[in-house]
C-alpha positions as CSV (number, residue, x, y, z in Angstrom):
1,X,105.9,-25.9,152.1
2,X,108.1,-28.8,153.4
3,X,108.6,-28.7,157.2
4,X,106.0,-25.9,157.4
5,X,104.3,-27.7,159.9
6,X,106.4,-29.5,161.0
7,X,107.1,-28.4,164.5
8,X,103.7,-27.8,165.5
9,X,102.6,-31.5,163.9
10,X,101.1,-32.8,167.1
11,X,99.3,-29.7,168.4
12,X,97.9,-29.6,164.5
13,X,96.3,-33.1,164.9
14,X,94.8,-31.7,168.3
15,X,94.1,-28.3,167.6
16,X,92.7,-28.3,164.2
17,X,88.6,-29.2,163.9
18,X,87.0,-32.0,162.0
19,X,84.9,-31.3,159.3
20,X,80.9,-32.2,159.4
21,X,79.6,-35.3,157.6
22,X,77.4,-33.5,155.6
23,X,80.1,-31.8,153.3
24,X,81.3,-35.0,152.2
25,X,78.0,-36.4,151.5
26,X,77.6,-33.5,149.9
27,X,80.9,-34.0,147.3
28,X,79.8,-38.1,146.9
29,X,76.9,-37.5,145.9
30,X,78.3,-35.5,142.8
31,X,80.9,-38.3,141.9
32,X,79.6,-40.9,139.2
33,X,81.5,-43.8,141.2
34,X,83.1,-44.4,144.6
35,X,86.0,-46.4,144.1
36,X,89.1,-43.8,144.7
37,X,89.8,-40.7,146.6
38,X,92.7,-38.7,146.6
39,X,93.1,-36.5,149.6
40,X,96.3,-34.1,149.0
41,X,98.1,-32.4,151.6
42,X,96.0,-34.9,153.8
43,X,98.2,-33.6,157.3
44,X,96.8,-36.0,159.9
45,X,93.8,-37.3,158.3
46,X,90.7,-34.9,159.1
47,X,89.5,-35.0,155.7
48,X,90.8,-38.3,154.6
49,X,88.8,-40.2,157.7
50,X,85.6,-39.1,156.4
51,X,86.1,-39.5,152.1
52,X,86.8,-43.4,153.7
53,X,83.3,-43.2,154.4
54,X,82.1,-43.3,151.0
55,X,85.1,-44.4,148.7
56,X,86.2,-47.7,148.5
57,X,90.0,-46.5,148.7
58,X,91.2,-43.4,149.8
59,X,95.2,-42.7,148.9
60,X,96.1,-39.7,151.7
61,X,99.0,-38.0,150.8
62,X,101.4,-35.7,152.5
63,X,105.0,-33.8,151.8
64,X,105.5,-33.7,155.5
65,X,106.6,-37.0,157.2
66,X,105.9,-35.6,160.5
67,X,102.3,-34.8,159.8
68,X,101.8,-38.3,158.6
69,X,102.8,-39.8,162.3
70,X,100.4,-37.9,163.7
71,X,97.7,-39.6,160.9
72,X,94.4,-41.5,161.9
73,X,94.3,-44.8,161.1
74,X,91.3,-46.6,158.5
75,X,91.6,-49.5,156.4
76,X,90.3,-47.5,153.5
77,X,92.8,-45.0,153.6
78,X,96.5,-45.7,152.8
79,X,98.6,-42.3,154.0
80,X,101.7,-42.2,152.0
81,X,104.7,-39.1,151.7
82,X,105.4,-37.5,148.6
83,X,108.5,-35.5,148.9
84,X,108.9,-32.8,146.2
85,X,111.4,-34.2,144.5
86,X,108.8,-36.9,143.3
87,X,108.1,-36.6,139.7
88,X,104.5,-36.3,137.9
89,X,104.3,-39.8,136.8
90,X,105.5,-41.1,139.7
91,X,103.0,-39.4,141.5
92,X,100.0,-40.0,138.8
93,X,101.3,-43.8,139.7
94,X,101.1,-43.8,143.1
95,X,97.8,-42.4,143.3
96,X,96.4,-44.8,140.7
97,X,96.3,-44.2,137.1
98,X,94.8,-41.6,134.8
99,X,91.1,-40.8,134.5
100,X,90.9,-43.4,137.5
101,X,90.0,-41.1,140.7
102,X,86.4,-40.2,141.6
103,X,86.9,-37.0,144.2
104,X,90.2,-35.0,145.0
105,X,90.4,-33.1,148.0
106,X,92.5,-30.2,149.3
107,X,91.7,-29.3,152.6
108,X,93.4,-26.2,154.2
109,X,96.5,-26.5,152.3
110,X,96.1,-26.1,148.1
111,X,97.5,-22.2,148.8
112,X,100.7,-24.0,149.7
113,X,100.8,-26.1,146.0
114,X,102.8,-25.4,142.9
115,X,99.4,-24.9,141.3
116,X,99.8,-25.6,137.9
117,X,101.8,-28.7,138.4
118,X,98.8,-30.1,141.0
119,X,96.5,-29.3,138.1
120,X,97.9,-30.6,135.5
121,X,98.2,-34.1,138.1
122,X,94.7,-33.7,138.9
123,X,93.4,-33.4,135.1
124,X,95.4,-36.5,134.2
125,X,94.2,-38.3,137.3
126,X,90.6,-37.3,137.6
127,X,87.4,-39.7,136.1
128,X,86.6,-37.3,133.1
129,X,83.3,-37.6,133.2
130,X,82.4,-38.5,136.7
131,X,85.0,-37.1,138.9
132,X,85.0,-33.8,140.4
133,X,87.6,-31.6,142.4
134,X,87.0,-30.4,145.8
135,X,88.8,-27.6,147.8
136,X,88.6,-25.4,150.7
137,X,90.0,-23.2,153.5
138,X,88.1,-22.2,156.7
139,X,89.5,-18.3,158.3
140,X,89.1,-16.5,162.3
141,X,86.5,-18.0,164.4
142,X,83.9,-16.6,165.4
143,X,82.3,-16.0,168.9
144,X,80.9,-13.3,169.7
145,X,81.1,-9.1,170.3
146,X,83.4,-9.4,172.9
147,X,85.8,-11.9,171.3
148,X,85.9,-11.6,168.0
149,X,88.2,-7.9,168.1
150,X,90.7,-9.4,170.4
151,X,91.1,-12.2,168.0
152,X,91.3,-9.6,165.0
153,X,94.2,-7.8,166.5
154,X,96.1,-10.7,167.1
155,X,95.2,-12.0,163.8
156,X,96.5,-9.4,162.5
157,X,100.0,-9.2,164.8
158,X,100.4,-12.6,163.1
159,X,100.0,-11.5,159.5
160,X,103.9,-10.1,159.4
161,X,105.0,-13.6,160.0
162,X,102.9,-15.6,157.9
163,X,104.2,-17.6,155.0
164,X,103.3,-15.5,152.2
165,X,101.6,-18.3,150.3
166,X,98.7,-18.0,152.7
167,X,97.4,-15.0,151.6
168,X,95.1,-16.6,149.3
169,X,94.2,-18.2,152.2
170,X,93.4,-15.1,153.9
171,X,91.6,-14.0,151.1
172,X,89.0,-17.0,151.2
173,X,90.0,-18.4,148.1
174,X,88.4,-15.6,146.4
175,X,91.8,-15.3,144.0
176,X,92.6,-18.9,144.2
177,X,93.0,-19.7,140.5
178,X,90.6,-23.3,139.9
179,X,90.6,-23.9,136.3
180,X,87.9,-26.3,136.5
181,X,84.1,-26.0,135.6
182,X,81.5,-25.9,138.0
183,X,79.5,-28.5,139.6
184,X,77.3,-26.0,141.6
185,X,79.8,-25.6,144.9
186,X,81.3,-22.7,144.2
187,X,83.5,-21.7,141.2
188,X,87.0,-19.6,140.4
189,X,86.5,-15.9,142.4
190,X,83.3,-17.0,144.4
191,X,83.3,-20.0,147.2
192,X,80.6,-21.3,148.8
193,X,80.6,-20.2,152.0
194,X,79.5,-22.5,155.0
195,X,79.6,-22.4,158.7
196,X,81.3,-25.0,160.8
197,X,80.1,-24.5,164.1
198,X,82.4,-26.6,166.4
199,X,82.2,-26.5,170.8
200,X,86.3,-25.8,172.1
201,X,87.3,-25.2,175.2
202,X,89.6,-21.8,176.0
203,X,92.8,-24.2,175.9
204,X,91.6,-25.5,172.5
205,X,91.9,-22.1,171.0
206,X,94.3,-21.9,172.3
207,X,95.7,-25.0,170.8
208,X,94.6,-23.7,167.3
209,X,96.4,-20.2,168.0
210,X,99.4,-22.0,168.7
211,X,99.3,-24.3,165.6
212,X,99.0,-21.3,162.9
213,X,102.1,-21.3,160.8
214,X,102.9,-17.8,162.0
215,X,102.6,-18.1,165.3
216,X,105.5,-21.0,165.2
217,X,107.5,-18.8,162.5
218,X,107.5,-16.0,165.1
219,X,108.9,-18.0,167.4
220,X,111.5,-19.2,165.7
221,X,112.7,-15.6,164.9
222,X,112.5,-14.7,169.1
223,X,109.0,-13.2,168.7
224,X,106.2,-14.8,171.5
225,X,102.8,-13.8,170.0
226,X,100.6,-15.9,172.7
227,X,102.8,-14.0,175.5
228,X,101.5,-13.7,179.1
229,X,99.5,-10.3,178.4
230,X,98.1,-11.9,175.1
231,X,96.7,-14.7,177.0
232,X,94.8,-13.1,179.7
233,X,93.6,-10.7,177.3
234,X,92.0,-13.9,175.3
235,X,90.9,-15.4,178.8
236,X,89.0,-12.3,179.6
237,X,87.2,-11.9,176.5
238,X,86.8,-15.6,176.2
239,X,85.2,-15.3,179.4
240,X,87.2,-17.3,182.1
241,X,89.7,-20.0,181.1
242,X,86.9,-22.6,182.0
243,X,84.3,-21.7,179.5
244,X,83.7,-23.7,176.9
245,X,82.2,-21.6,174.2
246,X,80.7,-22.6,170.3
247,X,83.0,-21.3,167.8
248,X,81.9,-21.2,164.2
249,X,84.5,-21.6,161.4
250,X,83.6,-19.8,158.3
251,X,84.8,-21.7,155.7
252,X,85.1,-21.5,152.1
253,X,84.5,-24.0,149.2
254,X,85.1,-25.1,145.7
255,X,84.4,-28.1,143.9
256,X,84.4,-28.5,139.6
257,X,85.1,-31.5,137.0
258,X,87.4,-31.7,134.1
């Protein structure tokens, strides 16, 4: 996954939607303290930003240094890199020790893990009892009749390119393997689903077209997805280029404790 994103880091940080509030009053509410947060695979932030919120310290950590330049800055929150070749302990110590950290969170980016050794960080790390695990992935936007086809087929002119790691992804978690128990959001084979209704201009999506990992990988190998024709076949099912439209983000959740 290193350098995935890379290229694309600063249209990510623009592109790429906060999340509401509510989801993460939602997870604190489940935690027994509120001392330490782990975000994983924080990117710039989008997640980490609002843990702060209800965690005294949140430890935001990335394999991509790039990402992390593009990070937004809170007190609370200390970003840090974690190249690959860091070990498991050093890791476990960096974050802060075991059964020491209230909520972990994966957001967007746990399809890209070596699973079993995040895990296996994770059960060492987590507050056993107290602590839960959070994750989730958000697919296509929605709009409306009109829209939603064109975005299909380019969805789907994409897929060839994609890493193949985001397939589970794709799938909506639904074969993510989360060997965790329930907490009541969701569980291994069946996320919650929730909607994530977000206002974004035409050059906003396309913003987010242009910061999907396939769209950049198809560029590097000569291929122009978002080419001339492509556009103005978005603009006129967007509606005009000066539209500003609501978009909902379905998204998909799973949270469970040691």
């Amino acid at each position: 996954m290193a350098g995935l994103f890379d290229k694309q880091a600063a249209i990510y940080a623009e592109a790429r939607p906060t999340f509401p509030k509510e989801w993460f009053s939602m997870l604190s509410a489940l935690t027994s303290h509120h001392s330490l947060a782990w975000d994983a695979g924080t990117g710039n932030g989008q997640a980490a930003i609002n843990i702060a919120q209800h965690y005294d310290q949140v430890i935001a950590t990335d394999i991509s240094e790039e990402q992390l330049k593009h990070a937004i800055p809170n007190p609370r929150i200390r970003y840090i890199h974690t190249p690959s070749s860091m070990t498991d302990d050093e890791i476990v110590s960096l974050v802060g020790a075991e059964n020491s950290v209230d909520l972990v969170t994966v957001s967007v980016a746990i399809h890209y893990f070596d699973l079993e050794r995040f895990y296996s960080q994770v059960k060492r790390l987590l507050r056993n009892p107290g602590g839960i695990i959070a994750v989730w992935t958000y697919n296509l936007i929605q709009v409306n009749s009109e829209f939603d086809p064109v975005m299909w087929q380019f969805y789907e002119s994409a897929l060839p390119f994609a890493n193949p790691k985001a397939k589970i992804a794709m799938d909506c978690y639904r074969t993510l393997p989360f060997p965790f128990k329930s907490v009541g959001v969701g569980c291994e084979g069946q996320p919650m689903i929730l909607d994530m209704p977000k206002e974004m201009s035409f050059e906003g999506m396309l913003g987010l077209l242009r910061s999907w990992s396939g769209v950049s990988i198809a560029k590097d190998q000569g291929v122009e997805l978002l080419s001339e024709d492509v556009v103005k076949e978005f603009e006129k099912a967007w509606g005009g280029s000066d539209v500003v439209r609501t978009v909902i983000y379905k998204t998909y959740m799973i949270a469970g404790k040691v």
